[in-house]
N, C-alpha and C positions, 0 to 999 in steps of 0.2 A: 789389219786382218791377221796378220803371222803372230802377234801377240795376243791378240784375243787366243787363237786357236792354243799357243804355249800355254795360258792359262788355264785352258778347260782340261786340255790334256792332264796338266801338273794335279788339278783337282781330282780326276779319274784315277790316278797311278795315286794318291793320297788313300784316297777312299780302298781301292784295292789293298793298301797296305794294312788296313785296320782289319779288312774281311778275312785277310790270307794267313798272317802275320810276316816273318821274317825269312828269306830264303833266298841260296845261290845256287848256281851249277853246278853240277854233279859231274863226272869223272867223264874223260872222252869214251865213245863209242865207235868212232870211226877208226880207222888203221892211217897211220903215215909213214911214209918210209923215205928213209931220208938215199936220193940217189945219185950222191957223191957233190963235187964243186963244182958252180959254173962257171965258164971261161969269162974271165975279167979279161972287158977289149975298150979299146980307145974309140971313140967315136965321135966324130966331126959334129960339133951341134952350135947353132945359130941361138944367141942371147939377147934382151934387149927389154925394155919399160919405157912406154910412150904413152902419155894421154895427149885427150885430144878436148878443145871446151869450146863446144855450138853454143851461143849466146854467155850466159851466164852459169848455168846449171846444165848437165851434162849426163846420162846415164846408160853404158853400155851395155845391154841386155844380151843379147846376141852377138857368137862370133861364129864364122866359117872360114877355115884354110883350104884356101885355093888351088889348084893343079902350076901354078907357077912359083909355087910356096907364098905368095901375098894372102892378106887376110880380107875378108869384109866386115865389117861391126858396125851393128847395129846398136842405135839406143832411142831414146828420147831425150828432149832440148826443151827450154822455156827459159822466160825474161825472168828475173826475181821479183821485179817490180810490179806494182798490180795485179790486174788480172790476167796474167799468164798463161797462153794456150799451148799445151805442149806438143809437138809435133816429132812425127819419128823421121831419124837419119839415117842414113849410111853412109860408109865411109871406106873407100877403095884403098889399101895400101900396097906396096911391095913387101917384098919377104923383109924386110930393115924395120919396116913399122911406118914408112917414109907414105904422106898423104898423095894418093894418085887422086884422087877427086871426091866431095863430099857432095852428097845429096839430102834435101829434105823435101818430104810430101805436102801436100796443100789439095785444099779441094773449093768446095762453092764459098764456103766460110771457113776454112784452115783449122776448122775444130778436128783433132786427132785424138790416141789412144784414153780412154776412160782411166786408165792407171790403177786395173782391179786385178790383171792379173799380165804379171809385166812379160810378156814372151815375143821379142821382135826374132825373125826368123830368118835366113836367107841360106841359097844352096846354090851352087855352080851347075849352071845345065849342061847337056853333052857335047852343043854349040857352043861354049864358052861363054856364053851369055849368064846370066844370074835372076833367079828370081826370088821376091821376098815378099812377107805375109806380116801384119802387123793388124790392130784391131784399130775401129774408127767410129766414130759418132755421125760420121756422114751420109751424103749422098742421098737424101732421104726428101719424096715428097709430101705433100700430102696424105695421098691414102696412108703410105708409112705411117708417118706423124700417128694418125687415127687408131692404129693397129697397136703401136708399140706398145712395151712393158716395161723396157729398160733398154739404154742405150747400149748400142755396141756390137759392131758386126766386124767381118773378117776382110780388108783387104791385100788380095795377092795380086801384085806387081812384076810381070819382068822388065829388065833394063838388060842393056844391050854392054858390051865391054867399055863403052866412053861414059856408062849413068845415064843414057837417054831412056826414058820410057816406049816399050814395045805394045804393051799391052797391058789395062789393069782389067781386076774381077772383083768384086763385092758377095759374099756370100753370108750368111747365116739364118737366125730365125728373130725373130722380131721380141729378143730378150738381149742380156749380156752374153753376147758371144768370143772367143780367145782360139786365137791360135796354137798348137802347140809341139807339132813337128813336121819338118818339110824336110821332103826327101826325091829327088831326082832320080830318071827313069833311065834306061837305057835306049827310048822312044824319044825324046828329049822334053818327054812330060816331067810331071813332078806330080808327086801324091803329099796333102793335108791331111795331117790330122790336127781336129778343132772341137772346141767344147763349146757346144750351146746349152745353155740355159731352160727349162722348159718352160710355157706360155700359160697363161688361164691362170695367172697369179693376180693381173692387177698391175697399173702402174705405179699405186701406192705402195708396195713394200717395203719396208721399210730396212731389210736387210736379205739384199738380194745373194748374199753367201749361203744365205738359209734357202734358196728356191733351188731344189732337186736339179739335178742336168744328165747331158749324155756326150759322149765323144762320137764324131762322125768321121771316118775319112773320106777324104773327097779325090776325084782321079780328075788332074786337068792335062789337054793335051800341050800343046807346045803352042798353040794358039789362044790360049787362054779359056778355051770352053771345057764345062764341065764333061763327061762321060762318063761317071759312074759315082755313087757316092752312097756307103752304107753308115750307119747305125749301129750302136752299141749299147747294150742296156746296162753301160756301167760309164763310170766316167775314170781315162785312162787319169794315173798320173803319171804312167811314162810309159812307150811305145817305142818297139824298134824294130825297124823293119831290114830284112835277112837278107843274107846273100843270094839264098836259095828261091826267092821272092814272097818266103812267108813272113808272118811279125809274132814277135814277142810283147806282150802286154805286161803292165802291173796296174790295180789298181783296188781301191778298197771296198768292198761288197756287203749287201745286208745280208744277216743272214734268216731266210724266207722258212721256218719248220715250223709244225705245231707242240711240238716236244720242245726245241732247244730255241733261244736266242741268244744273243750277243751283245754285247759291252758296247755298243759301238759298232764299228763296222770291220771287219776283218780286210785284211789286205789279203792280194789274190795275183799268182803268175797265171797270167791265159796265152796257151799258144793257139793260134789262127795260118790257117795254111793262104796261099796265095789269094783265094778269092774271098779272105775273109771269113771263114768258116772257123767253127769254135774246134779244134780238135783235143783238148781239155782244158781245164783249170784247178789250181789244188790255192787253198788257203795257207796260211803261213801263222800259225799260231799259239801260246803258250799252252800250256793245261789248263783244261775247263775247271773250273768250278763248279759244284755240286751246293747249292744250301737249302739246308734244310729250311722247310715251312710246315707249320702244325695247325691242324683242322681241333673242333672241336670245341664245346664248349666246360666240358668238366674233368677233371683228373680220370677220371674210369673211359673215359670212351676218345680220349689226345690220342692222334694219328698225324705222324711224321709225315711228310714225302720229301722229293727231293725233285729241285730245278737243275737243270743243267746250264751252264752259265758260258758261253764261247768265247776268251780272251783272245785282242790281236797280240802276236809277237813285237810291237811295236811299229813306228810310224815310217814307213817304207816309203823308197823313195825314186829305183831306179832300177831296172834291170838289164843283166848284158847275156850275151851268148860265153859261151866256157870254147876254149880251144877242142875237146872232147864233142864239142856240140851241144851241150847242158846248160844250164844258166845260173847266174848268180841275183838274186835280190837283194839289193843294196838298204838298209836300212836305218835307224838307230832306237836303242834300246828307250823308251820314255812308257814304260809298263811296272806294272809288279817286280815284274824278276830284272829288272836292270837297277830297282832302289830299296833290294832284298838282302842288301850286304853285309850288316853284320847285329848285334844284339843292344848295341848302346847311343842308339837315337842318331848318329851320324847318317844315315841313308840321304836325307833331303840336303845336309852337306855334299856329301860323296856327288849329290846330283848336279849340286850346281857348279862343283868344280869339273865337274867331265862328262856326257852325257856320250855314251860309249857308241861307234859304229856294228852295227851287226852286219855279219852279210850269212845268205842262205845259201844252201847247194843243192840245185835238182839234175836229174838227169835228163837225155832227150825225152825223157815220157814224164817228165811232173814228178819222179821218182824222189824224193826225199835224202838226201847223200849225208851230209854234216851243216853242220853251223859255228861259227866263231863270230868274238865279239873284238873290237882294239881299241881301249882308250888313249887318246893322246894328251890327256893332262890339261885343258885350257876348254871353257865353259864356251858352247855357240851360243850367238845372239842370233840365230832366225832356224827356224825349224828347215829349212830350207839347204839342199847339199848338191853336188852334181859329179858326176863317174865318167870318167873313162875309160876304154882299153887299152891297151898300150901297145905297140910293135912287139916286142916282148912277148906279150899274153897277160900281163900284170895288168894291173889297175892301179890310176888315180884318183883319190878323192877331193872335192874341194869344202869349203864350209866356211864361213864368216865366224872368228872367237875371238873372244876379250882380249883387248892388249895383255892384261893381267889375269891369272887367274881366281877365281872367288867372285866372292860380291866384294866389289871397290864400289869406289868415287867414279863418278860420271866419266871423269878424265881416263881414270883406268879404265873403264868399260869399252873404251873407242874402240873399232874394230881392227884382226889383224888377216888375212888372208889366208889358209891352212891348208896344204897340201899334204896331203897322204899315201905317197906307194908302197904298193902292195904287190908280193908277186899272186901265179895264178890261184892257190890257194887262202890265199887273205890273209898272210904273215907278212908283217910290216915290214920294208927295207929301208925308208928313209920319211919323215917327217919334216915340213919347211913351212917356218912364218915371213909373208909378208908384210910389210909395215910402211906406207907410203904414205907422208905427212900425215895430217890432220887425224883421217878414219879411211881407212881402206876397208871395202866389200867387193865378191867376186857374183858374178852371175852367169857367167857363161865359160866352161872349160871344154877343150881339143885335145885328140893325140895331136901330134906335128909326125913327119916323115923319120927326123931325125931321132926317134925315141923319147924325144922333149913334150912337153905340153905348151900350150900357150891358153891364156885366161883375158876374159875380158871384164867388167864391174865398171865401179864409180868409187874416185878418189875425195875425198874433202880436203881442198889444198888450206896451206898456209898462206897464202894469200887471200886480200880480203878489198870487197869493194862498195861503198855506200848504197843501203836499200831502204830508201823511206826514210834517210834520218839514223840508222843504224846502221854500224860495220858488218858484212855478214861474207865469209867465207865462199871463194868462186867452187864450184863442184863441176870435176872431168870423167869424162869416160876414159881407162885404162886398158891397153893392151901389155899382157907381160906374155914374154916371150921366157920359158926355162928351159936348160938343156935334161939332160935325162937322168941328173942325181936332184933335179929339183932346184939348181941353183941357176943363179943368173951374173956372169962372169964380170966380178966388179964391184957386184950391189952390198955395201953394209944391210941392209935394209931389208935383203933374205938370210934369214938367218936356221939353223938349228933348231927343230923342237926336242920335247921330251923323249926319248928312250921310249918304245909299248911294242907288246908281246901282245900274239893271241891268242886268246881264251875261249875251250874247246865249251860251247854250249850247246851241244848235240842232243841233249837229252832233256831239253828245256823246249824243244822246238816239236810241233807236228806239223804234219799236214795232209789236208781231206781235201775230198773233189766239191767243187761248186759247179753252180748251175751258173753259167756264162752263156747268152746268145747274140745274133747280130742280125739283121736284117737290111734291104733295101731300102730306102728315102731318100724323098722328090725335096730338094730343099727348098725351105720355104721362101728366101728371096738368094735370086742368082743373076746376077744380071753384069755386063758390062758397063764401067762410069771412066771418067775423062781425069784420072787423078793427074793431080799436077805436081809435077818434079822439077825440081826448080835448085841450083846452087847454092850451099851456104856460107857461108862465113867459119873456117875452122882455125882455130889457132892449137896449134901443136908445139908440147914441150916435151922433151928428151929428157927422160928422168936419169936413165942406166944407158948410156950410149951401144950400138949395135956392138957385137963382139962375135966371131967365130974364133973358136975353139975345140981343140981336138981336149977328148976326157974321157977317163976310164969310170965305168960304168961299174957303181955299187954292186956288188956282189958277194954272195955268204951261199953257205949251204942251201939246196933248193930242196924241198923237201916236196914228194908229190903223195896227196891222198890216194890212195887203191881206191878204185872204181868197182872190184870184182870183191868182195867178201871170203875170206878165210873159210876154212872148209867147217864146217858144222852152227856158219857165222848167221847172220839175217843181213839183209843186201842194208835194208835202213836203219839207222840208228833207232835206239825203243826208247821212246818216251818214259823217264818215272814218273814217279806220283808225286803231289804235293807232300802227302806226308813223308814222303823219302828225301825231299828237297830240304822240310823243315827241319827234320830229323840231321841230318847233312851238317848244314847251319848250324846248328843248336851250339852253345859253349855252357862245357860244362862246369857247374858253381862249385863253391866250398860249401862246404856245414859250417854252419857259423854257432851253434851250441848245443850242448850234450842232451837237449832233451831231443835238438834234429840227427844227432848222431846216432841214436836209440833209435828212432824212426825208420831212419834213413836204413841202419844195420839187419833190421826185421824185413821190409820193404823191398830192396835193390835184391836178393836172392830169387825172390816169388819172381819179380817182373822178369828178373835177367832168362827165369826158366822157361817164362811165356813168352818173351819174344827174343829166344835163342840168343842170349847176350848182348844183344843193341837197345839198351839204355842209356839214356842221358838226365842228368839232374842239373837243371840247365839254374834253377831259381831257388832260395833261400833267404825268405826275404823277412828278416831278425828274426828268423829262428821260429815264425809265424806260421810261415807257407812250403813244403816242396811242390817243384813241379819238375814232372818227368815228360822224354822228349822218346815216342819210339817211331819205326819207319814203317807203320802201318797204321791203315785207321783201328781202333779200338772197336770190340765187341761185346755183346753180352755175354758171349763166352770166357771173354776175358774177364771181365767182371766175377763172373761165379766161381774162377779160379780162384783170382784173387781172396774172393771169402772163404771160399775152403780152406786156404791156405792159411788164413787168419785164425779160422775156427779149432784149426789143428796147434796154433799157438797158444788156444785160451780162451778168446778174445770172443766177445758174445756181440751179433749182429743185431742192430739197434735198427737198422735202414738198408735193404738190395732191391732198388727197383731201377730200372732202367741201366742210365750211365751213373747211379748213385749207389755211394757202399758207403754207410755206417757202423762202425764198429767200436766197441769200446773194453778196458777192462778193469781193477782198481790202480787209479792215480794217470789214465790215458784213456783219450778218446778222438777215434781219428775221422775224418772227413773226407771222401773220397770221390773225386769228380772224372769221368771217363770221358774222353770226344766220340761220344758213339753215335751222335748223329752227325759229326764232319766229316766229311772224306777226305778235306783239304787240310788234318792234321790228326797226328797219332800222339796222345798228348794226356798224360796223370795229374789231378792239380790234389793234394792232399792238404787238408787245413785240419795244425798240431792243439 
């Protein structure tokens, strides 16, 4: 699925690039002020890299750190061999990594997770107890049978401190239903959030990615029954819920006008107060496009108009709260303006060696603050990333990248682990690969107490064991454990990334109000089932042996953005225009012979006077073609200058209609093309 979707997108950001042309970020808009050094302090941090390999194959989807510093991690298991039913685990440790007791689920016929959308969950309740949510193909009679559409509905499980089962619940709608955040109550409930699928498709379809859905949170009490459970008319892709008992949303939205529509679908921050109530939503997104369409069937009576075109800022993926109380959008750039880089066909390179992090800044009201971008030099293999907060207030990021950078050989391609802190503002402090035999991928990252993180995924060991007649590599689920510069005390195997700076793209970013609501709903199946938790078989190996270590904590200039704007400032960064972007970009050419010289010498005076000196002669192509770059759209007024200004040279008008000027006079005759019906570019093409 994550490859198809890299695919369509790569297609999208293609096509954009032929509509828009070429273009980067413009100058910052925001204020920073750098407000002196911070105290570099030592600090005690617990290290360590343990997997763990339930049957043969192993994958750790989920992780939670515990109030005794232990971990739980969650994943799925399956035989290599045959027909393999995967089933989900968990797995109890101490703070060391060291196994306190492994569990796996089972029901009437032990058929578990569909493996469409990998989210195993689990959270520490106020009892000390734990509960987890995972998705299942179970439990299901007859009438079900008759109803469904598609497999897969949500069970939530709590276990007691030893892994015994308290109590399970089965919830969703009679399609592919997914888990996708659990979060403990101060009641000793826990609240779901779960993405169901919508109904009235059909059990035949054939690609159930394609059937619309919605995100539902569900309120269970500490007894496992439902009490309350709303609706969302969006599907989150990340949700987090506050201290204050409200939630923060992110997720991506159609956009519903009779004037304007959209690329796609725009990503969208929605905050929700405690009962779930929409208290707004603003969108996150590049500069629209304008193109023009002409009515009309004959030269005398062609009538322009103009579409309005709503680009996403790119494919977003996580939001947090800000120290200030604001929030940050986690994203990365896979649009126009992140493969707008320069004038000599490299862009689709640039892309695949680094596909840069964005992050957004609002304030508590949706308010629009700044945006920066950070690459770290090494190409992701899954559209897919995950954030942190930090003790601090910084932030971590994770993400799956090529061992090597570029397109390599298969072998280069293997995954390495990628870690990114950041302080509160999105200025990188330290960059770290992981590299654990065979292929290492992450799927689940934590703060830790100590400032550190820890991450959970699946390793492809070097080790290998007979499947059908073939050698085929054992696969574990991985806990790493890092202290707070990212390292892990001992391990060759974390290493150093690239050097990245962030780059201020404030005036590349808007953002509008959407229409976001949420409603009540009776879910369609909820019922109590008998899941069965039963012991498994865990073999654990010690990659990086435990280590505690006292370490002084990365530290550089901390630089804080103003919240308050300068005095005669605007609180938000202002959006430019494309043609100010293009304009920007432009690099300007030589003359490459004396009769573009002549041209050029007549020419570059008139424009420089109509658009007050911002010209660019960006093309020269043998001496055939100029083309001029300015940072507005063109007009017919500029057009009629321009002929006047010819006319005063001599030069007898042959053609002025529209964006077209003809002119010529003995031994020259020039061709004159205006963007006067783009808005997305200010732009002279003259042909000598």
């Amino acid at each position: 699925m994550a490859k198809t979707h890299c695919k369509l997108v790569l297609v999208l950001a293609l096509v954009l690039l032929g509509l828009i042309g070429i273009a980067v970020g413009t100058a910052s808009n925001y204020r920073a002020e750098v407000t002196g050094k911070c105290s570099a302090t030592s600090v005690a941090s617990d290290t360590s890299i343990t997997t763990y390999r339930m049957r043969d194959r192993a994958d750790g989807y989920g992780l939670s750190v515990l109030k005794d510093g232990g971990y739980l991690l969650m994943g799925d298991t399956v035989w290599s061999s045959g027909m393999g039913v995967w089933n989900a685990f968990v797995v109890k440790t101490d703070a060391k990594g060291s196994v306190l007791w492994s569990r796996q689920f089972g029901s009437q016929s032990a058929a578990q997770g569909v493996l469409v959308d990998t989210k195993r969950l689990s959270v520490q309740t106020t009892d000390g107890n734990f509960v987890v949510a995972h998705d299942i193909i179970d439990f299901y009679d007859a009438n079900y049978e008759s109803r469904k559409e598609g497999w897969g509905d949500v069970l939530v499980t709590k276990l007691n401190a030893a892994g015994d089962r308290v109590w399970s619940t089965m919830v969703g709608d009679y399609s592919m239903d997914f888990p996708q955040r659990l979060w403990a109550l101060s009641d000793g409930g826990v609240l779901l959030l779960a993405k169901f699928k919508d109904t009235g498709y059909g059990s035949d379809v054939a690609d159930f990615d394609a059937v619309p859905g919605y995100s539902v949170v569900i309120k269970f009490d500490n007894n496992g029954k439902v009490q309350w459970s709303k609706k969302m008319n969006w599907t989150a892709t990340d949700m987090k819920y506050l201290a204050d008992g409200s939630f923060v949303a992110l997720a991506d939205m159609e956009v519903r006008t009779g004037t304007e529509m959209a690329m796609g679908k725009i990503p969208t921050v929605i905050k929700l107060d405690s009962k779930l109530k929409v208290q707004w939503a603003k969108s996150i997104e590049t500069l629209s496009m304008e193109l023009p369409t002409t009515t009309g069937s004959t030269p005398g009576n062609l009538k322009v108009s103009k579409s309005k075109i709503r680009l996403s800022a790119g494919d977003f993926r996580s939001v947090e709260q800000t120290q200030d109380g604001g929030f940050i959008a986690f994203g990365r750039y896979f649009n126009a303006t992140s493969l707008m880089t320069d004038r000599t066909g490299t862009a689709l390179q640039n892309l695949v060696e680094s596909i840069p992090y964005v992050a957004v800044k609002m304030d508590t009201q949706g308010g629009y603050q700044w945006a920066k971008r950070v690459k770290t030099g090494f190409a992701p293999t899954d559209i897919d990333f995950k954030t942190v907060r930090t003790n601090d207030n910084g932030f971590v990021l994770m993400r799956d990248v090529m061992r090597k950078s570029g397109m390599k050989k298969s072998a280069d391609s293997a995954g390495n682990l990628e870690l990114l802190k950041t302080d509160a503002n999105f200025n990188p402090q330290w960059i770290k690969k992981i590299d654990i035999e065979r292929d290492t991928a992450g799927s689940d990252l934590r703060a830790t107490k100590d400032g550190g993180v820890a991450a959970a995924g699946r390793i492809v060991t070097t080790e290998e064991h007979m499947v059908m007649g073939s050698l085929e590599p054992y696969e574990e689920a991985f806990l790493v454990k890092a202290d707070v510069n990212g390292n892990v005390n001992g391990a060759k195997i974390v290493t150093d990334g690239a050097k990245a700076a962030a780059e201020d793209q404030s005036s590349l970013i808007l953002m509008q109000a959407m229409n976001a609501s949420t409603e009540d709903i009776k879910l369609p199946i909820n019922k109590a089932v008998n899941a069965k938790v039963s012991n498994i078989e865990n073999l654990t190996r010690i990659i990086v042996p435990p280590a505690s270590k006292k370490v002084t904590q990365v530290c550089a200039a901390a630089s804080r953005d103003s919240l308050s704007p300068a005095s005669g400032e605007n609180a938000a960064p202002t959006a430019g225009t494309w043609a100010q972007i293009n304009y920007e970009s432009a690099k300007e050419a030589k003359i490459e012979t004396e009769k573009s010289r002549q041209v050029h010498a007549e020419l570059l005076p008139i424009l420089q006077k109509i658009y007050n000196n911002q010209v660019k002669m960006t093309d020269n192509t043998s001496g055939l073609w100029l083309t001029y770059y300015v940072p507005r759209q063109t007009t017919r007024a500029d057009v009629e200058a321009v002929e006047k200004a010819y006319v005063a040279l001599g030069y007898k008008v042959d053609e002025s209609e529209g964006g077209h000027l003809n002119v010529s006079r003995v031994g020259i005759s020039l061709r004159m093309t205006f963007s006067v019906n783009n808005a997305m570019v200010g732009k002279i093409e003259v042909m000598l």
